[in-house]
Rosetta silent file (secondary structure, phi, psi, omega in degrees, C-alpha in Angstrom):
SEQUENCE: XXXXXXXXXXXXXXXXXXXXXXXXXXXXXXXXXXXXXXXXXXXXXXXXXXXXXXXXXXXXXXXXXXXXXXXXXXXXXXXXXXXXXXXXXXXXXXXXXXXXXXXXXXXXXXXXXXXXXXXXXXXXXXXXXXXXXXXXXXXXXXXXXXXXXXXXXXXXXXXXXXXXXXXXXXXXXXXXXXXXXXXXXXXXXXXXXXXXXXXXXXXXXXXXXXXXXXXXXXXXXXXXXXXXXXXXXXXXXXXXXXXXXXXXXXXXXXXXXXXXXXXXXXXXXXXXXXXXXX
SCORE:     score description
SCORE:     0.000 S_00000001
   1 L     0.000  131.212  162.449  -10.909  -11.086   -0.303 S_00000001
   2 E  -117.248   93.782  173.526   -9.012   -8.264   -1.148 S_00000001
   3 E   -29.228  106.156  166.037   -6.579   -7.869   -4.296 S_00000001
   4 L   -82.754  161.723  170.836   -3.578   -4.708   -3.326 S_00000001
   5 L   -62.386   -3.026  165.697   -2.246   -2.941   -6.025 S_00000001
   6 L   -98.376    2.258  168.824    0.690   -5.242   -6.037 S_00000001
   7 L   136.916  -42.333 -178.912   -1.031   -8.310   -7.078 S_00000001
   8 L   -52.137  154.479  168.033   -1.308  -10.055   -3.337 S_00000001
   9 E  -115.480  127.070  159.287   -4.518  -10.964   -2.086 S_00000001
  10 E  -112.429  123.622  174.523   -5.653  -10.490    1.673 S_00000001
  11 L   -62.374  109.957  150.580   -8.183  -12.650    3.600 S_00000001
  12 E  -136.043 -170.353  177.199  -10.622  -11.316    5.802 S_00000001
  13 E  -129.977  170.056  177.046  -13.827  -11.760    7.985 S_00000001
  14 E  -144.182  120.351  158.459  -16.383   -9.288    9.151 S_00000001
  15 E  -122.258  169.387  167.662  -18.341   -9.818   12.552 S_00000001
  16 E   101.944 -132.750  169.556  -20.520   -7.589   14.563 S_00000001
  17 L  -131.808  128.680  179.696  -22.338   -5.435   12.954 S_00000001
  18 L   -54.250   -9.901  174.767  -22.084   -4.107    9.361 S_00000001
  19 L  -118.891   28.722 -154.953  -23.182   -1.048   10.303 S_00000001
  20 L  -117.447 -174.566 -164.112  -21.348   -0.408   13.241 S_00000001
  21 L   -94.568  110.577 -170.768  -18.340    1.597   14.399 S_00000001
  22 L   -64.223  133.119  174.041  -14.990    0.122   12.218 S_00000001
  23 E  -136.946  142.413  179.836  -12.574   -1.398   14.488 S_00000001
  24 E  -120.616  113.470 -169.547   -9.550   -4.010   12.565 S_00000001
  25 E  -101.486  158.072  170.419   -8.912   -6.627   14.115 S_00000001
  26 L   -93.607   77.273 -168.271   -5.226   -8.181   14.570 S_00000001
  27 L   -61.446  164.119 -146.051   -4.694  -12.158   15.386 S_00000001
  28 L   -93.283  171.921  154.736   -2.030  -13.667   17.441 S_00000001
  29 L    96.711 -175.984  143.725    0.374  -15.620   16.068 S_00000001
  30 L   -87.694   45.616 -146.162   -0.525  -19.520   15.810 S_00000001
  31 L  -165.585  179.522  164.277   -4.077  -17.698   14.867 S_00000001
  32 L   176.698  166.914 -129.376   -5.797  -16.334   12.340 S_00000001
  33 H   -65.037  -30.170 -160.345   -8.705  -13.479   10.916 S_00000001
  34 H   -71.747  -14.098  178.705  -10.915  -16.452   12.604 S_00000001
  35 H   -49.286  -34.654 -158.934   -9.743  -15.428   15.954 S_00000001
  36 H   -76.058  -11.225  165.393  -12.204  -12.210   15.296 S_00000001
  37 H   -34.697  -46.145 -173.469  -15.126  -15.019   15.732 S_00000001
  38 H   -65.161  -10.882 -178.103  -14.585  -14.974   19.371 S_00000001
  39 H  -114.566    7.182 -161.588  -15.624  -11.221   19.356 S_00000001
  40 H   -74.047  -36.113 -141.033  -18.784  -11.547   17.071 S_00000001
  41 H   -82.447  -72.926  174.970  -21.662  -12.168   19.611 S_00000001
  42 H   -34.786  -48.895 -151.826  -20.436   -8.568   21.569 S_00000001
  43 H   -64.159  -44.940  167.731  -19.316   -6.793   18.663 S_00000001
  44 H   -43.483  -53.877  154.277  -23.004   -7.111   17.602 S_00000001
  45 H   -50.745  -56.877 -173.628  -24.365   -5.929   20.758 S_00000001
  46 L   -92.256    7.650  168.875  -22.371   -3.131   20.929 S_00000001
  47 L    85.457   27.481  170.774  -22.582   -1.601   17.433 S_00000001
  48 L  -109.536  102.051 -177.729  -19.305   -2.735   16.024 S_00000001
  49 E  -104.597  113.190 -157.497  -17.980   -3.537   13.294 S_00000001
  50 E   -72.829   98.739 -170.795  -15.279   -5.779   13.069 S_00000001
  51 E   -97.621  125.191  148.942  -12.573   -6.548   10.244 S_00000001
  52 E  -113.386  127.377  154.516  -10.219   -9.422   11.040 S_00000001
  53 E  -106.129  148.566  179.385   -7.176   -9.892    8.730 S_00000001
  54 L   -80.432  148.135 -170.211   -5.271  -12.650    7.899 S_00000001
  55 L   -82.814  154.158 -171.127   -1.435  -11.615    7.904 S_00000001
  56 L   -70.072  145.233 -153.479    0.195  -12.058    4.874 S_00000001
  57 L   115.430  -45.612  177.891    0.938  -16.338    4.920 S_00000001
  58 L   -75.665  148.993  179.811   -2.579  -17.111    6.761 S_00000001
  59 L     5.620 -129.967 -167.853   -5.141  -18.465    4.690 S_00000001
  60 L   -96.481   28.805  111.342   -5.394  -17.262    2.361 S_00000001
  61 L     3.945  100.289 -168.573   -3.172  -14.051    2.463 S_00000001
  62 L   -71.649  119.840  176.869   -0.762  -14.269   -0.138 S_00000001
  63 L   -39.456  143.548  171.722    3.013  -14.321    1.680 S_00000001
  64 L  -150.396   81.475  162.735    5.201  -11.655    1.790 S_00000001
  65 L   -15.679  119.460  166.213    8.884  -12.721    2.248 S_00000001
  66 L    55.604   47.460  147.240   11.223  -10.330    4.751 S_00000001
  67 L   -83.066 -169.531 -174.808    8.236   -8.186    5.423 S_00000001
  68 L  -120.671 -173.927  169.559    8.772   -5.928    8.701 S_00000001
  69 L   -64.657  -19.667 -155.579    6.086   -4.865   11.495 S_00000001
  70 L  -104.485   10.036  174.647    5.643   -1.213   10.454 S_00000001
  71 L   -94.669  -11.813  166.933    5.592   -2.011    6.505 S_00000001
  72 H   -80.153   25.959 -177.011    2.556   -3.930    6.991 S_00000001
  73 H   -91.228  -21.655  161.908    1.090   -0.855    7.798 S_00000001
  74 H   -67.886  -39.457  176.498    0.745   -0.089    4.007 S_00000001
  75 H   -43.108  -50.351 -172.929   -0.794   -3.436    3.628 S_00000001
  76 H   -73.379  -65.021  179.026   -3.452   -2.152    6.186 S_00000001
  77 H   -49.811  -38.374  169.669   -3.657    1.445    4.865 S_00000001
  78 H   -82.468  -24.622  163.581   -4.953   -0.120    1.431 S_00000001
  79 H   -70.524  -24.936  170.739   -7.522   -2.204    2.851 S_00000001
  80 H   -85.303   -6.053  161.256   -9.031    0.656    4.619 S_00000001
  81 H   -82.188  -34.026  174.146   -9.118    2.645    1.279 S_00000001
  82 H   -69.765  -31.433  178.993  -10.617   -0.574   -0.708 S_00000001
  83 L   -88.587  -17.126 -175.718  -13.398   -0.532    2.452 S_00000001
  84 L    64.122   30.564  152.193  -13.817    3.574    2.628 S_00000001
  85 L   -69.026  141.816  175.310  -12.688    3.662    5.689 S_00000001
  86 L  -103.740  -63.149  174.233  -10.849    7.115    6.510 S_00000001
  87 L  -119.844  164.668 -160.724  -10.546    6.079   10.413 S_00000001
  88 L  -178.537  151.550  177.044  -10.919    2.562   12.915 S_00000001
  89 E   -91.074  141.538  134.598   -9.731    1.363   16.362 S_00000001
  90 E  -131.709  168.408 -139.769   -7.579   -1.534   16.439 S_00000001
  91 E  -170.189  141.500 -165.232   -6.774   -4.057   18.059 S_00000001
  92 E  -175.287  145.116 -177.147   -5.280   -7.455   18.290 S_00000001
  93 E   -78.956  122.278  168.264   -4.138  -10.932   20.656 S_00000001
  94 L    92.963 -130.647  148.861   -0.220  -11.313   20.941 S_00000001
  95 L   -88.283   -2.418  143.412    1.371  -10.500   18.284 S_00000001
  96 L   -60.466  -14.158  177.022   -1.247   -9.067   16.881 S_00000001
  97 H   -91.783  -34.038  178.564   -1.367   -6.194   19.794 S_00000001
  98 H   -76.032  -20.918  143.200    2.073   -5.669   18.549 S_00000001
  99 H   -69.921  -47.484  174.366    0.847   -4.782   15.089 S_00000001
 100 H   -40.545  -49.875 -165.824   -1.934   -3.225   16.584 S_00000001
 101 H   -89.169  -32.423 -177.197    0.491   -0.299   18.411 S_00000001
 102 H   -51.993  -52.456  179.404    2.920   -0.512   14.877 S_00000001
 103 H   -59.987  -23.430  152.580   -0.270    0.383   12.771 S_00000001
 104 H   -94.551    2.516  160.759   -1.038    3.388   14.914 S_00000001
 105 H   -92.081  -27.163  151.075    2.531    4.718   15.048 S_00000001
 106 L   -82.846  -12.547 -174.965    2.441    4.220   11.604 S_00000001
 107 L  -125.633   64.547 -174.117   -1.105    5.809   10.516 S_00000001
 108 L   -62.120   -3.606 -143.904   -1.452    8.021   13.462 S_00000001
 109 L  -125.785  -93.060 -151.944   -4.685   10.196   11.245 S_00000001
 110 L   -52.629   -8.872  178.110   -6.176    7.346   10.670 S_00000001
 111 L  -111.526  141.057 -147.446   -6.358    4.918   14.327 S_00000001
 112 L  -123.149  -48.273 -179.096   -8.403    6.493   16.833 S_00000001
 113 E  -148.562  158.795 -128.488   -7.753    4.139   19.205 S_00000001
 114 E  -145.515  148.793  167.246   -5.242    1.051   20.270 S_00000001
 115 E  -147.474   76.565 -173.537   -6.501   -2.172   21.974 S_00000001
 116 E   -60.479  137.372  165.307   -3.681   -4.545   22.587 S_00000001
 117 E  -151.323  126.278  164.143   -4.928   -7.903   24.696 S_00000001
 118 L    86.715   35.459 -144.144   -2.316   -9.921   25.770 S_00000001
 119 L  -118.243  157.994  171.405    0.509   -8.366   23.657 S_00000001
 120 L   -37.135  129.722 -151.710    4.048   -9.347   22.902 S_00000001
 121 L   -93.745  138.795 -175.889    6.186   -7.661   25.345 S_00000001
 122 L   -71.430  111.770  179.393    9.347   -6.033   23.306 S_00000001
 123 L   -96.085    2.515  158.824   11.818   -7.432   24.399 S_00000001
 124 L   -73.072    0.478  147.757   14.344   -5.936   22.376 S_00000001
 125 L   -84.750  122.240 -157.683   14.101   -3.675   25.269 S_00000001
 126 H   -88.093  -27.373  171.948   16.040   -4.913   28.455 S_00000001
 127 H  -113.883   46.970  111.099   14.170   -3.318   30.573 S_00000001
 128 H    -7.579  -60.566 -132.833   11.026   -4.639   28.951 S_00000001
 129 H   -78.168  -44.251 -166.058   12.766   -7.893   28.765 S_00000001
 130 L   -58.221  -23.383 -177.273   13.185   -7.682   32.675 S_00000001
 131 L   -71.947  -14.939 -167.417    9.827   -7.120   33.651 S_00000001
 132 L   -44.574  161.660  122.990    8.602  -10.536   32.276 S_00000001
 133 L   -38.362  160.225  168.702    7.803  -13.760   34.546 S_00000001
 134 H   -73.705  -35.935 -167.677   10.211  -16.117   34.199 S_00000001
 135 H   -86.609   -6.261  167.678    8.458  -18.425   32.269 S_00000001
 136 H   -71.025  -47.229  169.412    7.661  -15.586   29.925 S_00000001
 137 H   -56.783  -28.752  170.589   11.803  -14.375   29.642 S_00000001
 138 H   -66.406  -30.242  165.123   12.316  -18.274   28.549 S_00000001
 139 H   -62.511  -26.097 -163.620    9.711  -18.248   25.834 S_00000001
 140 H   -99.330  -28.790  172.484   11.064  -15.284   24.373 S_00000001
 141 H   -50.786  -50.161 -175.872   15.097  -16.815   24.546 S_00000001
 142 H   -80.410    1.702  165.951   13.955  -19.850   22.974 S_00000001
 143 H   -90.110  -40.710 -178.757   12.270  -17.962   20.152 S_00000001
 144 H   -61.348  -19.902 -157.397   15.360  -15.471   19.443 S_00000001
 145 H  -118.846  -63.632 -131.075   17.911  -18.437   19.768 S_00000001
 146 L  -148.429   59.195 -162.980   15.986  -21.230   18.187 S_00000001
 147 H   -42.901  -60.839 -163.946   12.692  -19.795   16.159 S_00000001
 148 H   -48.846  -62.818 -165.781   12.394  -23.313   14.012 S_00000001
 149 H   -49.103  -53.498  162.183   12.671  -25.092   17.557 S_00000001
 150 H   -19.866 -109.997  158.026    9.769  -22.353   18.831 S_00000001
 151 H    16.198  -65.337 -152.721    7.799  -22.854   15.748 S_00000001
 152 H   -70.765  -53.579  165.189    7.727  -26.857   16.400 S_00000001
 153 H   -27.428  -38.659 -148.880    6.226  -26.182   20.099 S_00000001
 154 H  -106.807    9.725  169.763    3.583  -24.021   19.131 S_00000001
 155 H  -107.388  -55.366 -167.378    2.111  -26.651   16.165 S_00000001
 156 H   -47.664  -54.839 -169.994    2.345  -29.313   18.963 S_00000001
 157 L   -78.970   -7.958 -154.267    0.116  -27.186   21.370 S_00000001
 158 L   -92.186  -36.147 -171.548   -1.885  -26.004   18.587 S_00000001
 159 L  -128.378   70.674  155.082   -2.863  -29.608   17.081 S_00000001
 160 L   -17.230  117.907  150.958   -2.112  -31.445   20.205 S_00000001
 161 L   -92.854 -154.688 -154.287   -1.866  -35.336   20.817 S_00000001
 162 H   -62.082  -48.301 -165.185   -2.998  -36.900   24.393 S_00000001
 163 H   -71.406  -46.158 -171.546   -0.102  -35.994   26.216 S_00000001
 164 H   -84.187    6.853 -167.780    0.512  -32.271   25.466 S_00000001
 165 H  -103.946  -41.602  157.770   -3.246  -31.741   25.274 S_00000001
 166 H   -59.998  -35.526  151.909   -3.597  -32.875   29.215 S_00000001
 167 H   -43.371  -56.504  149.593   -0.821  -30.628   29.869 S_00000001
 168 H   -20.323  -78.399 -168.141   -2.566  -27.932   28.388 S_00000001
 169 H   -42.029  -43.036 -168.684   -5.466  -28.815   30.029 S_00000001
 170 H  -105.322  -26.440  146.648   -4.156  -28.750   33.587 S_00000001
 171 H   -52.522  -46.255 -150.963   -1.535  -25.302   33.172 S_00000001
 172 L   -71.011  105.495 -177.579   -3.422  -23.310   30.785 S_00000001
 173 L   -67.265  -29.613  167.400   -5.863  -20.894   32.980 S_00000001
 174 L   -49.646  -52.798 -165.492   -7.586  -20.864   29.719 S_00000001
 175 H   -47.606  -31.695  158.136   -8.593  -24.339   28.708 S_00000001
 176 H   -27.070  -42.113 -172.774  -12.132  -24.241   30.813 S_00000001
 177 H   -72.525  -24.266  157.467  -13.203  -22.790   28.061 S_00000001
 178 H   -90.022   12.982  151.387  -12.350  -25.580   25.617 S_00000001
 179 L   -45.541  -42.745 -156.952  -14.373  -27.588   27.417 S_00000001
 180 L  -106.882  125.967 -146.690  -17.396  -26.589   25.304 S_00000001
 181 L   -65.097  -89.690 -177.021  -17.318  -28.690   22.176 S_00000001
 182 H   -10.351  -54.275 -148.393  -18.601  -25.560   19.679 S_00000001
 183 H   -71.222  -62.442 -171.546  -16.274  -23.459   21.634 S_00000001
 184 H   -61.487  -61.555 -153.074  -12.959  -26.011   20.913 S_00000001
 185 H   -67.046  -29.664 -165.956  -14.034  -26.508   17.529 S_00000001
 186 H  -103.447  -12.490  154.533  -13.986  -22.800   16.667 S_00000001
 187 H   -79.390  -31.722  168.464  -10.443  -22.253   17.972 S_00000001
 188 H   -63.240  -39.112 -172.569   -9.401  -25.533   16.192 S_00000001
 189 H   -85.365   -5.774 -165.566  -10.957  -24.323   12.887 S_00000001
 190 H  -111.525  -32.413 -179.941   -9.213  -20.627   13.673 S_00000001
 191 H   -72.983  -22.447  170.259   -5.569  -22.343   14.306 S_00000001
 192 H   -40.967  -48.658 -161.542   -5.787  -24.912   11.058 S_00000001
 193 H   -49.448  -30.440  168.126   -5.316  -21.541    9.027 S_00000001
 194 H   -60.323  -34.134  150.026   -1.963  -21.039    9.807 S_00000001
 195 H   -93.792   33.042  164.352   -1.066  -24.254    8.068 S_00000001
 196 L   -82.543  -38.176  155.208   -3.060  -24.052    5.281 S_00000001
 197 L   -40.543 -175.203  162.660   -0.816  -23.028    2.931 S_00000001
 198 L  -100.115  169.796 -157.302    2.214  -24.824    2.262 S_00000001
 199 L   -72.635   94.620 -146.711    5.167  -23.855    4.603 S_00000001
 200 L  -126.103   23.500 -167.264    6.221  -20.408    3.857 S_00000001
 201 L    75.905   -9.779 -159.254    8.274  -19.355    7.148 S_00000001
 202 H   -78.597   -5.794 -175.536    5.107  -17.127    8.173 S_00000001
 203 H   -86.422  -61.678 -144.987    5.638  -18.752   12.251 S_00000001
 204 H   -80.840  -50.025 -175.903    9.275  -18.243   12.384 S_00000001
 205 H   -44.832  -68.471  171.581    9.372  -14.853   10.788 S_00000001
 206 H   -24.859  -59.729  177.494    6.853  -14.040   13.683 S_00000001
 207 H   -27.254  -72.225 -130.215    9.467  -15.773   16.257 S_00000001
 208 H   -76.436  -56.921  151.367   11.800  -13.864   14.538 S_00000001
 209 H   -33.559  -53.684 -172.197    9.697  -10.445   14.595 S_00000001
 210 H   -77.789  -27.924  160.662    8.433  -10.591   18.006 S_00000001
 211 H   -66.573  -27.974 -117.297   12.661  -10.756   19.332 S_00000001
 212 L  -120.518  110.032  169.815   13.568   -8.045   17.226 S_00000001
 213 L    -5.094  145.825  162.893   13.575   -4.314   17.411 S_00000001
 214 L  -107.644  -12.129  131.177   10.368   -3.376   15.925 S_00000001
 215 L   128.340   -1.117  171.985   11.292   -0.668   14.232 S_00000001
 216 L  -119.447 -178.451  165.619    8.922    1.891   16.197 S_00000001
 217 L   -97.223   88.168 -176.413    8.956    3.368   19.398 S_00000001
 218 L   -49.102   -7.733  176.704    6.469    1.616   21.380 S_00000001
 219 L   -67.340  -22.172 -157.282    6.520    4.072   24.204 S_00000001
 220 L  -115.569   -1.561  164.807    5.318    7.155   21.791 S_00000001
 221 L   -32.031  118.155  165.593    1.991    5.582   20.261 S_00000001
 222 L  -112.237   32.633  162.892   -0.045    8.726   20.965 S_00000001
 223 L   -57.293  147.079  179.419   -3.418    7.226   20.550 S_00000001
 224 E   -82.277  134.922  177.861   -5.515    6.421   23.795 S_00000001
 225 E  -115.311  101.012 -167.149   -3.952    2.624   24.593 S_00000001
 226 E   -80.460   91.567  160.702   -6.236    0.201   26.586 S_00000001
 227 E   -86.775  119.553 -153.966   -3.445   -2.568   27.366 S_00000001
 228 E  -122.149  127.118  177.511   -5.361   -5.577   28.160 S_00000001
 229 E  -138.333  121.335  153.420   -3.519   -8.563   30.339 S_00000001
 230 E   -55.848  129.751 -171.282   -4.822  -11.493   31.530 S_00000001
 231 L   -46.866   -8.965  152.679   -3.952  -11.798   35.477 S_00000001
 232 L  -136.812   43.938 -178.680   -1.791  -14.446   34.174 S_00000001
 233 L   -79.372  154.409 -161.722   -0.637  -13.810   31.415 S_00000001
 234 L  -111.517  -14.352  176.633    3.297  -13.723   31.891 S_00000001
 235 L   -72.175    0.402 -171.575    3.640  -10.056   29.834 S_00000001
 236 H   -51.012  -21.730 -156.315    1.661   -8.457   33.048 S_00000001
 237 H  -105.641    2.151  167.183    4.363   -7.182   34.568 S_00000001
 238 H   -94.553   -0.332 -141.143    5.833   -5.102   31.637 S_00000001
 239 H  -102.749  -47.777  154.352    2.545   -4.519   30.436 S_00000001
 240 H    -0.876  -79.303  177.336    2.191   -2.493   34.085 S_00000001
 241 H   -61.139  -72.703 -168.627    5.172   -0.120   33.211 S_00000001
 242 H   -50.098  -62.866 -177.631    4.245    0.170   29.058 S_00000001
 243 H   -60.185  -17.325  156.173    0.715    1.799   30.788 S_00000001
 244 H   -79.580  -33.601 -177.219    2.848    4.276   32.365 S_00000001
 245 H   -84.112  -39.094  167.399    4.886    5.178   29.681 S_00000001
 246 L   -43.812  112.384  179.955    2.315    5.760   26.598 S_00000001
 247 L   -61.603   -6.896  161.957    1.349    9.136   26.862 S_00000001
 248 L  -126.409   50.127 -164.158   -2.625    8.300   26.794 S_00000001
 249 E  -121.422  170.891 -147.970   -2.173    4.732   27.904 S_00000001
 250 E  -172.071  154.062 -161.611   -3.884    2.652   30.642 S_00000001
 251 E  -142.365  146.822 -152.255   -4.057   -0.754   31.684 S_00000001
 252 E  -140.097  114.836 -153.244   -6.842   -3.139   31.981 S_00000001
 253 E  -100.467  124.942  177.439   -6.166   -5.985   34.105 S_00000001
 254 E  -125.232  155.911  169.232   -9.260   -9.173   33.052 S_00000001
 255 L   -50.731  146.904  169.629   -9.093  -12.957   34.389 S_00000001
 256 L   109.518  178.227 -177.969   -7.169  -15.292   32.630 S_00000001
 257 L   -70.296 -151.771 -174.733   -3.844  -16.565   30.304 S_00000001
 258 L   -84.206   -1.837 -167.346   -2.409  -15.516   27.154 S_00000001
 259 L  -121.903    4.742 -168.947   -5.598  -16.709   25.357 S_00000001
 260 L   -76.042   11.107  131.253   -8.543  -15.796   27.519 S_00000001
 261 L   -39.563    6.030 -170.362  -10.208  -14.217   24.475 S_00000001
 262 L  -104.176  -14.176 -148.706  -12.124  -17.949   24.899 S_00000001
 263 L   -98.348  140.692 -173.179  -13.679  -16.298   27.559 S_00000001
 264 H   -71.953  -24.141 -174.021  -17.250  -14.347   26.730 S_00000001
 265 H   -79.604  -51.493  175.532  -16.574  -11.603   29.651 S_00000001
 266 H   -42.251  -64.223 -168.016  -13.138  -10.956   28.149 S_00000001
 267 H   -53.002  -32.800  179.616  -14.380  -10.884   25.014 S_00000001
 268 H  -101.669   11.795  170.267  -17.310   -8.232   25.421 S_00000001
 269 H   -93.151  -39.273 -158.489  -14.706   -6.214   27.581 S_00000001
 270 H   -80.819  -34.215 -160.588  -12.139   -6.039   24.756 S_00000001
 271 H   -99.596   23.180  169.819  -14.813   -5.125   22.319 S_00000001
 272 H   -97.228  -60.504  145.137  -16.404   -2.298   24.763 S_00000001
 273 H    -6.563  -66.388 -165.331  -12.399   -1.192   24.490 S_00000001
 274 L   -60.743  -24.916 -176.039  -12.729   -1.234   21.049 S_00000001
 275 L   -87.693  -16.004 -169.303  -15.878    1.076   21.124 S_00000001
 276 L   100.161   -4.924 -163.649  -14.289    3.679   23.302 S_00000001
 277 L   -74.327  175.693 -170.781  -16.270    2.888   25.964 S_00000001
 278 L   -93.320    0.000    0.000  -14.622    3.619   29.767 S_00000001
């Protein structure tokens, strides 16, 4: 846990290796810093070491009412002074890749490198918006028109009863993966965090974030940008174009959904990404 100088406290993990090459990681979401579990086994193997924070709202992350994306880049910039970091890769699922490119547009000295997987496609761009799947432009309508309504969805799939959890089960390209108990249990224990507090807005302000201008120019990151999409993931087909546009950016197409971070190949690809590796 780390106290900022304004009084909040932010929640984090460490995997990989403590002595390894800093990379910060960013969770999606309906997630949280537990997300960075799923990267521990690689990160170790490859010499990394891995900070996942909880956003302010997540576990214990103290809330922070009408922040924006690029002011939690101070938030970030003090935890890497409280850690002695000077520079770190980052990275992040979701909405968390969409912090991920905010935190290197804002602290360009200090991010070396950008690792997006999966990440919220802006859609406060049109022709962003256009590139989507279909069932991806509907997800993002019903969060700009009806966040709360969003918000209610995404606790349903997250804590599941019978019926949406065999839905899951037979759409999700992911869900193989929840087969294996350990495996379920450690994505169940990383999505609880998001309602541990009591109910502070931190989902819909995401909704509500994720619609929205973001207040940088994602096109201008000039960091090298691995954009990582699962082959079905519904942001692939902006995520295509956004690897064209970045001036060092590149696109790294792996099996799977929006969640295929479950998967151990994903997982030691993303954190080979993370290392710099080709």
């Amino acid at each position: 846990m780390i106290t900022l100088r304004c009084g909040r406290k932010v929640q984090f993990e460490e995997y990989g290796d403590p002595a390894g090459t800093p990379a910060l990681w960013f969770h999606g979401a309906a997630s949280s810093r537990l997300e960075g579990g799923f990267l521990d086994a690689p990160a170790r193997e490859c010499g990394l070491r891995l900070i996942s924070l909880d956003r302010p709202g997540v576990g214990g992350s103290d809330p922070l009412p009408g922040r924006t994306v690029t002011d939690y880049a101070d938030d970030v910039a003090e935890v890497l002074d409280t850690l002695g970091l000077e520079q770190t890769a980052v990275g992040g699922l979701s909405n968390g890749g969409m912090y991920a490119m905010a935190i290197a547009s804002r602290l360009p000295d200090r991010v070396v490198r950008v690792v997006p997987l999966n990440p919220t496609t802006p859609v406060a761009d049109s022709a962003a918006r256009a590139a989507l799947a279909r069932k991806g432009r509907l997800a993002y309508a019903l969060m700009k028109r009806n966040p709360e309504l969003a918000v209610k969805g995404a606790a349903r799939t997250a804590s599941p009863g019978r019926f949406t959890a065999a839905l899951v089960r037979f759409t999700s390209p992911d869900s193989p993966w929840l087969e294996d108990p350990v495996r379920a249990a450690a994505w169940a224990a990383n999505t609880a965090e998001v309602g541990r507090q009591p109910d502070n807005g931190y989902l819909t302000l995401e909704c509500t974030q994720a619609t929205a201008p973001w207040g940088f120019d994602h096109r201008a990151v000039s960091q090298p940008v691995a954009l990582v999409s699962g082959h079905k993931d519904s942001g692939l087909g902006y995520a295509r174009v956004w690897a064209r546009e970045l001036p060092q950016g590149r696109l790294v197409v792996l099996p799977g959904g929006h969640t295929n971070i479950l998967a151990p190949t994903v997982a030691r690809r993303v954190v080979e990404l993370l290392c710099g590796r080709p």
